[in-house]
N, C-alpha and C positions, 0 to 999 in steps of 0.2 A: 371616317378616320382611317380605315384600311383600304386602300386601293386594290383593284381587280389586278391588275398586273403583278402585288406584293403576295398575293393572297397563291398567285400562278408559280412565281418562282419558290415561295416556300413550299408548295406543291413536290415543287421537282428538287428540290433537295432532300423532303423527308421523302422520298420512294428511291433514292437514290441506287444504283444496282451494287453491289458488294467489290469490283473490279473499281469502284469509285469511294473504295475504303470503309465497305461493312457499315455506313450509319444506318441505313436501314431496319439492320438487325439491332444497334441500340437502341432504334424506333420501336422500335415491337418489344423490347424487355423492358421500355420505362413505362410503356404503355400496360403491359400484363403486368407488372407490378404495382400501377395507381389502380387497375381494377381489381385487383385480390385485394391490394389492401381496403380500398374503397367497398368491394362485399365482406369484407370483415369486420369491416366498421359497422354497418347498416345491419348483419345477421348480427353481431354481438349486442348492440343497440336493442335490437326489435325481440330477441330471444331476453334482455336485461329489463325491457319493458312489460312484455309477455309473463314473468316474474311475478314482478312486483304487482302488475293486475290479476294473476291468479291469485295471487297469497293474499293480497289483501280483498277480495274477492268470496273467497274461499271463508278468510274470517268473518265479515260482516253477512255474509247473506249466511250460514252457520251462528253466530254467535250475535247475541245481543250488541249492538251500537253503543250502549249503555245501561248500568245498572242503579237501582234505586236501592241502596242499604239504609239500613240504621244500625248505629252504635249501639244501642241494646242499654238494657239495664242490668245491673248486680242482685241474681234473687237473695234471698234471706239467709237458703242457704251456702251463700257462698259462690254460688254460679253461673256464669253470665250468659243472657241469652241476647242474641243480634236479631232477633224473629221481629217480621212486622206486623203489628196485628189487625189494622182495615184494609188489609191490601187491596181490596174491592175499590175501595172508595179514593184511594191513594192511585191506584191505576186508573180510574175514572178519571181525574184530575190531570191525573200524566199525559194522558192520552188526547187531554182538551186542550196542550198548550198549541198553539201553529207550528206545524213543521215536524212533528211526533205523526209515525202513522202506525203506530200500535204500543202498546203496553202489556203486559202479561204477566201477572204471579205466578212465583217457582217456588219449587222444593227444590234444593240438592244435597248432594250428599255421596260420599265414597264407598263401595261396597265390595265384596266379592262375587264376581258370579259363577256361576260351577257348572257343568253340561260334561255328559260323554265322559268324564274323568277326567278333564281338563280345568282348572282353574283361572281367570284374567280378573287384574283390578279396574273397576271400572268407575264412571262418573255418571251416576243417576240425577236425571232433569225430569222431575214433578209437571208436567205442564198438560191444562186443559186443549184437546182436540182442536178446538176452531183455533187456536192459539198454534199451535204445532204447523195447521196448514199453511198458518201468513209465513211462517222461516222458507226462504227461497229457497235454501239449498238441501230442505230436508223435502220441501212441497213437489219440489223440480231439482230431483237429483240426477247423479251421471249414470249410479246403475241401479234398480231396486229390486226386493221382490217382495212378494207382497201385497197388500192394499193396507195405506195408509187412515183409509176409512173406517177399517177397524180397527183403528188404533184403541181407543176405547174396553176394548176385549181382551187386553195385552199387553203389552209394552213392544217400541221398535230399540233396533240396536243399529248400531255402525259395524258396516261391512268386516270392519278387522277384528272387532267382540266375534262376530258371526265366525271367521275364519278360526281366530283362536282356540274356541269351545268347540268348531266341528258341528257349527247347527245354522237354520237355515228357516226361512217360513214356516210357520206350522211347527216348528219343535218347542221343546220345553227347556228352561233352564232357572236355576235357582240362584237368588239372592239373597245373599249374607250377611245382616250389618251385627257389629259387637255392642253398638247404642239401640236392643232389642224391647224386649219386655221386662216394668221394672216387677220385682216382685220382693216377698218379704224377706229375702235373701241375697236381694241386688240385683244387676239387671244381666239378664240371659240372653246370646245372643239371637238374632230375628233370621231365622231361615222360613223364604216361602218360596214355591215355584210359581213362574208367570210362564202363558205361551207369548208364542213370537210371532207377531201378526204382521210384523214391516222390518226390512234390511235394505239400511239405506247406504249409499257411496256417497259423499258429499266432495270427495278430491283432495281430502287434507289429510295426511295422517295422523295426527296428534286428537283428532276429532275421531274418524272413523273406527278408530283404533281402541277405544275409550268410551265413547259416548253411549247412554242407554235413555230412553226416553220414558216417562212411566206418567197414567194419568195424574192429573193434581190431588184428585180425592183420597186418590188410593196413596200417594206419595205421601200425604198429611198423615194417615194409620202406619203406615210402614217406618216412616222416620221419628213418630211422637210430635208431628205438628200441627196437629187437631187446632183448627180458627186462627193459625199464621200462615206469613210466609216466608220464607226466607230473603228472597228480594223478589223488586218489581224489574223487571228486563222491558228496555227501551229502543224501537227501530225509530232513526228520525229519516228524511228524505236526502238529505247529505251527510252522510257520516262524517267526512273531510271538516266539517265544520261542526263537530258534535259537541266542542267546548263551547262555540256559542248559547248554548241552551242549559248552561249551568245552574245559574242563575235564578230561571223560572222551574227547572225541575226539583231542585233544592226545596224552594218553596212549594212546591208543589207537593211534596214528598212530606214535608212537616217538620218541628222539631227534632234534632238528633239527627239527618238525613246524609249523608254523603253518598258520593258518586264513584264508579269504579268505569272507564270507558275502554273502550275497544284497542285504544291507543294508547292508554295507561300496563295493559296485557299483554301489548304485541309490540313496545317501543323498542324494547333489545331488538330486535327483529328488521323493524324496521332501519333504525339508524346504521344497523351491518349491510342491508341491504345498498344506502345510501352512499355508504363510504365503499362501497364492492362497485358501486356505479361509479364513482368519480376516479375511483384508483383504474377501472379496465377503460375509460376515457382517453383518461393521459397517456395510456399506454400504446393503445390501437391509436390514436393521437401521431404518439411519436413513428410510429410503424408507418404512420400515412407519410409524415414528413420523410423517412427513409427513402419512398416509394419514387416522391417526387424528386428526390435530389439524382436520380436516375438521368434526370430531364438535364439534368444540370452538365452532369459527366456526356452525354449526348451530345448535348449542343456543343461542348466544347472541344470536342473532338470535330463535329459540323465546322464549326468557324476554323480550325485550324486545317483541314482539309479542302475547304472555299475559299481559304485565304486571295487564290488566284483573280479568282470568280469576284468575291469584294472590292479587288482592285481595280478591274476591268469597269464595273456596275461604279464605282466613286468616279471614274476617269471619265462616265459618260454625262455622269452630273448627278447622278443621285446623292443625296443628301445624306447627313448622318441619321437625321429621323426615320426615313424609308431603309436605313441597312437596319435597322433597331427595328422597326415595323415585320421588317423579315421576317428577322428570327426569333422574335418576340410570338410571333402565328405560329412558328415550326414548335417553340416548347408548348406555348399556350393549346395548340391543338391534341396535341398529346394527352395532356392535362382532360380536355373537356372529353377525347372519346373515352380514356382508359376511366372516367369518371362516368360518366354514362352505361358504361359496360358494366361497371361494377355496383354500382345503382339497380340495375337488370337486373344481376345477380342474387343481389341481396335479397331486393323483394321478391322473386322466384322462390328464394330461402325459404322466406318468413312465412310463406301464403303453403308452399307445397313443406311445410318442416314434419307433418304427420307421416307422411311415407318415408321420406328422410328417412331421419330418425330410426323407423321401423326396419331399414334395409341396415342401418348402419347395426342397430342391435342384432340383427339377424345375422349378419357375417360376425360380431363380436361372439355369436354365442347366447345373446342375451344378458339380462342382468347386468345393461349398462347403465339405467333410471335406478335406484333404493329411493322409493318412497320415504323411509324412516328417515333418511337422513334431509332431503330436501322438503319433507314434507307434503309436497304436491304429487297427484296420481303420473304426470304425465307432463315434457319437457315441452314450456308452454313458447311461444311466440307472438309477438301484439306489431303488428306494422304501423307504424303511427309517421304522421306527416313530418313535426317538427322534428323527429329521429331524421328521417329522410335528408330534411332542409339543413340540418348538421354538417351532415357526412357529407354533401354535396359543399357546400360552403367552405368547409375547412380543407377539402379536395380542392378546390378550384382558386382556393385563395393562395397557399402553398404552392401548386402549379403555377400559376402567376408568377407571385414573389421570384424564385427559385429560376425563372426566366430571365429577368431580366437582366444578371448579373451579364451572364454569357452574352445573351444580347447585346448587350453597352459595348460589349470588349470589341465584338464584331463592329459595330457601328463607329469606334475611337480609332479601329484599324488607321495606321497611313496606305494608301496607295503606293504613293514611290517603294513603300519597304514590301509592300505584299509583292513588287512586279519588278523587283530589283532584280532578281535572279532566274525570270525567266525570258 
């Protein structure tokens, strides 16, 4: 389609030297302008991906996929309990459907805990040891200390309880609840100390922050739920698909059962997330199309400055396709390196963002990451193909388009008018 000769003079028009009217230098700023914009696209992409696979990451491999409730009944007197009472045998069942790769009876429950002379409210999870080690992100956390093995001996806490109360492995700290011991006078609240046998980091603040892990037996005496449980906690092998398995956990679960999912707990979260992706799209979108209309202002200064050159090349016989073929190389090459460059860039971004990042804090001073507020330990990045194939696509489609106007105009030139006056 392109001839070696069209490919030679679009050559020597975009190197042209500045004594032949500066295009050169518009060559180099529409070019450094498709590849920032073009790295801006791909780091915002890949640090937007990088997100959304921590957080939801972070939740699932932390937190049950799903839960198995019951609506409870109305005791006599007056009081409703949501407790379930064969959880054994109800997890047994959970756990037989295809596609479940554990089940586990819990306790929970809110309490305070107290250390040092420090106070934090916290969320106590009841759960048996071998159960405790299948949670990924508590089994295989990012910092521990401890051994989880004795877990058994104690209870573990999340990294920010740890921080709060000023204790650490091996310390002691007390738990508080107001739903204590009942007695002939009503019920007093339940203070006991445990030690601290595990301090986990799991990367989420709302988790670490909060979370306390206590064996099931001992959770059963501490709460008054002696032969319940509160629910049965479900990991299946795709979470993405965890409503598929409604149906059979329902049933599985018995009369009265409903389901509480992962996605049901985290949907605010996510649908901001979604419309945070689609709104910084459109935006780095239109920054790319800016990039490329560079190309446009270029080239038109290009043809209006060849005008001579046009004339001379129509008078030898070239055709209006081959002056269109020209200049159509001159925008279009721009297009493809300032795209490639910024390509480079991005992914360099996405792969080296740990040092980044760290130098960029570092000259801030620090305290450019609040955990609290975005929730995740640390400013995540995910380089993913179809991101890539994006930014590349809508770069080079743009570039294109945005070419051919100026193009045309060169190629409709008349001759007699371009060579009229010289």
């Amino acid at each position: 389609m392109f001839r070696r000769f069209e490919w030679m003079i679009a050559w020597r028009y975009l190197r042209a030297r500045r004594s032949e009217g500066g295009i050169s230098v518009m060559t180099w700023i529409s070019l450094i302008g498709i590849a920032l914009a073009v790295f801006a696209l791909i780091a915002t992409l890949a640090v937007r991906s990088g997100f959304r696979f921590e957080f939801v990451d972070t939740i699932i491999g932390a937190n049950p996929h799903v839960q198995v409730l019951n609506y409870g009944d109305v005791l006599p007197n007056g009081q409703s309990t949501r407790t379930i009472a064969e959880f054994d045998a109800v997890a047994e069942r959970v756990a037989a459907i295809p596609g479940v790769l554990r089940a586990a009876p819990v306790i929970e429950g809110q309490v305070m805990a107290s250390a040092t002379g420090r106070n934090a409210g916290v969320q106590v999870v009841g759960i048996r040891a071998e159960d405790l080690g299948q949670i990924p992100r508590i089994a295989d956390p990012e910092e521990s200390q401890g051994s989880i093995d004795a877990f058994d001996e104690g209870i573990a806490i999340g990294s920010g309880v740890a921080r709060s109360l000023g204790v650490g492995a091996g310390d002691t700290i007390r738990l508080i609840s107001p739903d204590g011991v009942r007695t002939a006078f009503g019920t007093s609240p339940r203070v006991k100390a445990y030690p601290v046998t595990f301090v986990f980091q799991v990367g989420r603040f709302d988790i670490d922050s909060t979370r306390v892990y206590m064996p099931f037996d001992e959770a059963q005496i501490y709460f008054n739920r002696t032969g319940v449980a509160d629910a049965v906690q479900v990991a299946v092998a795709d979470p993405e698909t965890v409503d598929e398995f409604a149906t059979d956990l329902i049933a599985a679960g018995g009369e009265g059962t409903y389901l509480w999912t992962w996605q049901n707990a985290s949907g605010a979260f996510l649908r901001a997330l979604q419309m945070e992706d689609n709104i910084m799209f459109v935006i780095l979108s239109i920054l790319v199309l800016i990039a490329t209309l560079n190309i446009t202002s270029g080239l038109v200064m290009l043809v209006k400055n060849k005008g001579r050159d046009i004339g001379i090349l129509r008078t030898m016989g070239l055709t209006q396709g081959t002056i269109l073929r020209v200049f159509f190389i001159c925008g279009a090459s721009i297009g493809v390196v300032g795209t490639v460059i910024g390509v480079v860039l991005g992914c360099l971004f996405a792969i080296y963002i740990d040092p980044i990042f760290n130098a960029v804090n570092a000259l801030a001073g620090g305290g450019v990451w609040d955990p609290s507020v975005r929730y995740i330990s640390a400013l995540p990045a995910r380089l993913e193909l179809g991101d890539v194939l994006t930014a590349v696509a809508l770069s080079l489609t743009l570039s294109f388009v945005v070419t051919i106007f100026p193009a045309r105009r060169a190629a409709r030139m008349n001759p007699v008018e371009a060579l009229r006056y010289e």
